[in-house]
N, C-alpha and C positions, 0 to 999 in steps of 0.2 A: 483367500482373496488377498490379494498384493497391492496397496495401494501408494502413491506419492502425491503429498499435499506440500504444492508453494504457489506463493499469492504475489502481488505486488510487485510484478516487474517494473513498471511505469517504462517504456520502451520510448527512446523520444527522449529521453531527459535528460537536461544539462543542467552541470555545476558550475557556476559564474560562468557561462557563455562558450565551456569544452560541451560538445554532444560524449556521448556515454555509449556511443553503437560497436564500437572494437570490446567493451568490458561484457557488453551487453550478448552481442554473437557468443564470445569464447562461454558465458554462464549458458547458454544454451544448448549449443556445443556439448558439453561438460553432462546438463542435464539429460541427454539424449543415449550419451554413453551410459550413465549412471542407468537409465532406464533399463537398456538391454544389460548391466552387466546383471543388476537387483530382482531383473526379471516382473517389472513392473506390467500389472494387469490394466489397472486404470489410475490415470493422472487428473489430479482437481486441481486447478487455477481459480483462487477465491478473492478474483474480482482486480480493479488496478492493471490491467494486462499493459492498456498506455498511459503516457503521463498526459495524455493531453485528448481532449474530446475532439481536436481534427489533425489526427497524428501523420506524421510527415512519410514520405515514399518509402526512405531508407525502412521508419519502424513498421509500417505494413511487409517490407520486405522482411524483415526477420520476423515477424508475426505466422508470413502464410509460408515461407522458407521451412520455419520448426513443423509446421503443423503435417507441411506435407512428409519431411524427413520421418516422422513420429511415424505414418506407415510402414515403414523398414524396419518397426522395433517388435516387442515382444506386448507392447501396450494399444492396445487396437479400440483403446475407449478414452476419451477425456472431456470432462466436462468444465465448461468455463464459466463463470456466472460475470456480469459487469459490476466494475466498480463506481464510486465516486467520481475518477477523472476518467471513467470510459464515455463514450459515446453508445448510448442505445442501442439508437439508429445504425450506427456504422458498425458495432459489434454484431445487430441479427443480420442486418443486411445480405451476408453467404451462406445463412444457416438452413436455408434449403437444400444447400447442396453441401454442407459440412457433414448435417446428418447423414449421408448417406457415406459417407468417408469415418462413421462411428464419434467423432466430432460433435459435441451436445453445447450449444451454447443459449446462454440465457442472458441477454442482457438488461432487461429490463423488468418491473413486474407485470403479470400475464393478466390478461384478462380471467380467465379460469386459475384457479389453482393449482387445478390436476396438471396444467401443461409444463409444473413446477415441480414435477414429479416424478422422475428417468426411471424406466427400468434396462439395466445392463444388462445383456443375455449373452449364455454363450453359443458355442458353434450349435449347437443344438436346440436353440430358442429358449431353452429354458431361463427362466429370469434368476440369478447369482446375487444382484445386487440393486437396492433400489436408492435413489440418491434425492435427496430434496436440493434441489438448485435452487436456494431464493437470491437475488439481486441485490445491489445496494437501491435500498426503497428510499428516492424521492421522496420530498414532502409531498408536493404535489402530486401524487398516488395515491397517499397514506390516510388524507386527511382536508377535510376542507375549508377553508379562511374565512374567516368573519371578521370583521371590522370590531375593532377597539379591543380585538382581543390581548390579555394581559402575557406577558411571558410565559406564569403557569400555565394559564387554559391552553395554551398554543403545546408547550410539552408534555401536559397529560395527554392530549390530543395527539400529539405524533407517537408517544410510549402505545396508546393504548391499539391504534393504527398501525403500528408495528408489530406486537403483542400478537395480536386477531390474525395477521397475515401468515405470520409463522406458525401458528396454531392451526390454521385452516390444510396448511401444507401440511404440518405432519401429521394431521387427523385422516387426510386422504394415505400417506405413503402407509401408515399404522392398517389401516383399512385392508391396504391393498398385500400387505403384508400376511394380515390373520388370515385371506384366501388363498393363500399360497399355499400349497402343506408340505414346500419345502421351507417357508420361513425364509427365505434372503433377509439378509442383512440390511443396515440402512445406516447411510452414512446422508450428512446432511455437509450446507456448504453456506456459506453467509459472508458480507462486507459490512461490518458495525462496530460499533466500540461497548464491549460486553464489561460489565462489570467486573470489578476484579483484575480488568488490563492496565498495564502500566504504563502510562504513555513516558517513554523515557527522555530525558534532557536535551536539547537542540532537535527530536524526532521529527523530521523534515515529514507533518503528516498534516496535509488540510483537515479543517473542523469537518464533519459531515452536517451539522446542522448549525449554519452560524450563529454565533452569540449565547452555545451552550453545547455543551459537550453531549450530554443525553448518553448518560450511559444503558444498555439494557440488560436487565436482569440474567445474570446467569443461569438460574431456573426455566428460563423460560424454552430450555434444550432440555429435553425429558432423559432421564436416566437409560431409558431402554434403546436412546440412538447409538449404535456401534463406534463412530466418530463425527465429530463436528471439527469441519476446517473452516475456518478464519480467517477472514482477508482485513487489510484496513492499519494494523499495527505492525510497526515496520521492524521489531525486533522478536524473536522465536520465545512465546511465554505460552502456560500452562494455565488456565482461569478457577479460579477456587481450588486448587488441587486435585481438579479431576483431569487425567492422564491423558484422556477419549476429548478433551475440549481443548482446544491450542489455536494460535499464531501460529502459520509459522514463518513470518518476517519477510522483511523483502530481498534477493539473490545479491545487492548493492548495498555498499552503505550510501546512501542516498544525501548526504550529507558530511563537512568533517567528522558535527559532533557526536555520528553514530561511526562512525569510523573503528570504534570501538567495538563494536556490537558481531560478534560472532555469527555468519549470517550462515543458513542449514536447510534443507529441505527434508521434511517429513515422512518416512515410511510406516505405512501402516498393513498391518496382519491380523487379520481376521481371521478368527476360525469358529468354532461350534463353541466352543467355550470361552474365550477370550477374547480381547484386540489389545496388541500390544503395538510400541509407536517408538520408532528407534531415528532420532536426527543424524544426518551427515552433514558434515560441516564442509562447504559451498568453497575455495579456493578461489582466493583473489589476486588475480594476476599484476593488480594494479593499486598499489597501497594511497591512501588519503592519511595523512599527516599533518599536525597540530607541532608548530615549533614555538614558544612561549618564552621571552625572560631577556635580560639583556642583552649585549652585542658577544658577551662573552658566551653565553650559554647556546644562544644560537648559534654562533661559529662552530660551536662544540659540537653542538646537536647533526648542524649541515656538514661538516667533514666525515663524521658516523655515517649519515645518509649515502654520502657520494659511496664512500669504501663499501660499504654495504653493496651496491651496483644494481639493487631493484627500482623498476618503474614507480613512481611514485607523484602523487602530485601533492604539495604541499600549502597550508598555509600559515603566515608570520605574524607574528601578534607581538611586536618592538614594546619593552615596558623600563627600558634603561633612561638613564636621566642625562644622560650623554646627547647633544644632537649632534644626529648622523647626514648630513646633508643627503650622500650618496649610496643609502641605505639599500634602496633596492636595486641599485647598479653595481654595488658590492655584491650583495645574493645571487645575481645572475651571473658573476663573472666567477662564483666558487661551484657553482653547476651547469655551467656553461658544458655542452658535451659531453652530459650525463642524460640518465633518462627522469632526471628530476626535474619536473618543472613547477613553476612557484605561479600558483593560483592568485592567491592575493596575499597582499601587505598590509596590516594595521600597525600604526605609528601613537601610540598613548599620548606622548607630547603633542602631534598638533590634534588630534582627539580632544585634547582639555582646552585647546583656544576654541575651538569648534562644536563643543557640546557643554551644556548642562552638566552641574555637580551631580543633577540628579540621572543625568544618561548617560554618564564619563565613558561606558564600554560599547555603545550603542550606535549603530552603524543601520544605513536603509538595509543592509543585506539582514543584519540581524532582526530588523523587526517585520512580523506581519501585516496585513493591511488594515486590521483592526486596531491594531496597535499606535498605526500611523495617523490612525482617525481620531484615537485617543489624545495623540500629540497636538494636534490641531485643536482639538475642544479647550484643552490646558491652555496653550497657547493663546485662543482668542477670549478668554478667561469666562470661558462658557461653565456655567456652575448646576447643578440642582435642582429643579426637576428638567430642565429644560436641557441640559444634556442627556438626561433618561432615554428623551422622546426623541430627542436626534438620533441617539446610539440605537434607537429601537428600528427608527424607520432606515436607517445603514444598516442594520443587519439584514432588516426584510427585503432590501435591494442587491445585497451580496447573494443571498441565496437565492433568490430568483434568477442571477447572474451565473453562480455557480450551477444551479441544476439544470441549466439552458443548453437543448441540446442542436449546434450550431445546422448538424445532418438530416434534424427532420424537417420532412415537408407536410403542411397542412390540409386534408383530407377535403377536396370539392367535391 
């Protein structure tokens, strides 16, 4: 059995106010060949497919584009689970009629468990493979609210309702496994932030549960699943050093400061004895670039760029002591009729008339919205306990905010 594991498209997303749909098509593009040259059987998408719960024409158009292309290929199974920034609702919304195109999608958690519980078959019915689909689980699914509850009870509460969920799935695929007496395999598929994962420096990655990270136990994936694919972290990691347990990142650097980040789609091999997991490293047609340090170094930096002749989009972080009046009209007129273009400009000098000793690098783009609430509480020189209980009821309003799903309609 042939498998590819990649998560985290977020289709729909833009970086300071460029949409991302030309980088977005050519990775899909890309993945489609990769499928038929790899001779992929079944494709998992673990969760994230849009960046946004009511995603726009263009990214439903590369959404249902891929999905129908994927019939021309050698992979006649895929299964999608919803992420954090998915919509439920508008991810099951065609899944009556995707099933029947081998197309498995789960966006939400199920009423039954079993319906979290795919059997893959092939031309012959016989079941090959059996796949636990569980969803990014809402709080509000996992767990129910009581009034005055403290931080802890609220997180052992969503641990232990996350716990039980996953549990109950693989107690049925395990089940449905020992009746088999060919034994299929079991691959599982999740959106969480597992222990062990490393959330890496500027990882442009919403909290799933605001006001605390909630990490969940790596154990809580039984040794005897073949593989567990991983949605949620946007760089390719391995958890506790088990092989069979991975990220595997998102197709974009979704940010400059992953820019860095080597981004790879997952092939997995199963056999009777083994599952081995070989990454291919993702081609980016479109580079993000960090240019840092005086007028000197930057000049340096941007004539490198231009001769170099790749598409790129850039941003300027000025830290010379020199004032440049025409700083970004200079930038543009040494890339002017390249395919470089300069995203944003940060200027250190007027940063310092502009900010706090204690924020000198600190920009709205750089902070979250937590962070901004934070600013605010400093600011209106809110202190002890009584910014506790603010930051407490802001977070309870962010996440109610964030799991809000804009596509449902309420049941008369």
């Amino acid at each position: 059995m042939r498998i590819l594991h990649t998560s985290d498209w977020h289709l729909g997303i833009s970086l300071m106010g460029h949409k991302r749909y030309a980088e977005q098509r050519e990775f899909l593009s890309w993945l489609i060949s990769t499928i038929n040259t790899e001779q992929i059987e079944v494709l998992l998408v673990s969760g994230d497919v849009f960046d946004s719960a009511l995603p726009g024409s263009r990214a439903q158009e590369l959404y249902y584009e891929f999905l129908w292309q994927m019939k021309q290929t050698s992979c006649q199974n895929i299964v999608i689970i919803g992420g954090n920034h998915d919509s439920p609702t508008f991810l099951n919304a065609p899944g009556g009629l995707l099933k029947h195109l081998g197309i498995h999608v789960v966006g939400s958690k199920t009423e039954n468990p079993s319906d979290e519980v795919l059997l893959i078959k092939n031309a012959e019915g016989k079941c090959v493979l059996i796949v636990c689909a569980v969803p990014y689980l809402r709080e509000r699914d996992i767990r129910s609210i009581e009034a005055y509850e403290s931080i802890e009870q609220k997180e052992q509460k969503l641990l232990a309702g996350i716990t039980k969920h996953y549990q109950d799935v693989f107690s049925i695929a395990f089940d449905v496994q020992a009746k088999d007496k060919n034994h299929p395999p079991i691959v599982a598929l999740g959106h969480l932030f597992a222990s062990g994962g490393c959330l890496q420096e500027g990882e442009a990655v919403r909290e799933l549960y605001i006001g605390n990270l909630l990490y969940v136990p790596a154990d809580l994936f039984p040794a005897e699943i073949n593989y567990v694919a991983l949605g949620h972290l946007h760089s390719q990691q391995i958890i506790k050093g088990r092989d069979n347990l991975r990220y595997s990142g998102s197709p974009l650097p979704l940010s400059f400061k992953e820019a860095d980040h080597e981004k790879q789609v997952l092939i997995i091999d199963i056999s009777d004895t083994q599952t081995t997991v070989n990454p291919i490293t993702i081609p980016q047609n479109n580079r993000l670039l960090s240019i840092e340090g005086n007028w000197d170094a930057i000049l340096s930096e941007l004539n490198l760029i231009v001769e170099q002749g790749e598409p790129c989009w850039i941003e300027v972080y000025y830290t010379g002591d020199e004032i440049l009046p025409s700083l970004k009209e200079d930038i543009e007129s040494i890339i002017s009729g390249t395919d470089v273009e300069l995203l944003r400009l940060k200027n250190e000098r007027i940063m310092r008339r502009a900010l706090s000793a204690t924020a000198l690098n600190e920009s709205l783009d750089d902070l979250s919205t937590i962070q901004v609430f934070e600013r605010c509480l400093q600011k209106h020189g809110i202190d002890e306990p009584q910014s506790l209980e603010l930051r407490n009821c802001y977070n309870e309003i962010m996440q109610m905010l964030s799991e809000s799903d804009p596509n449902a309609e309420e049941a008369k």
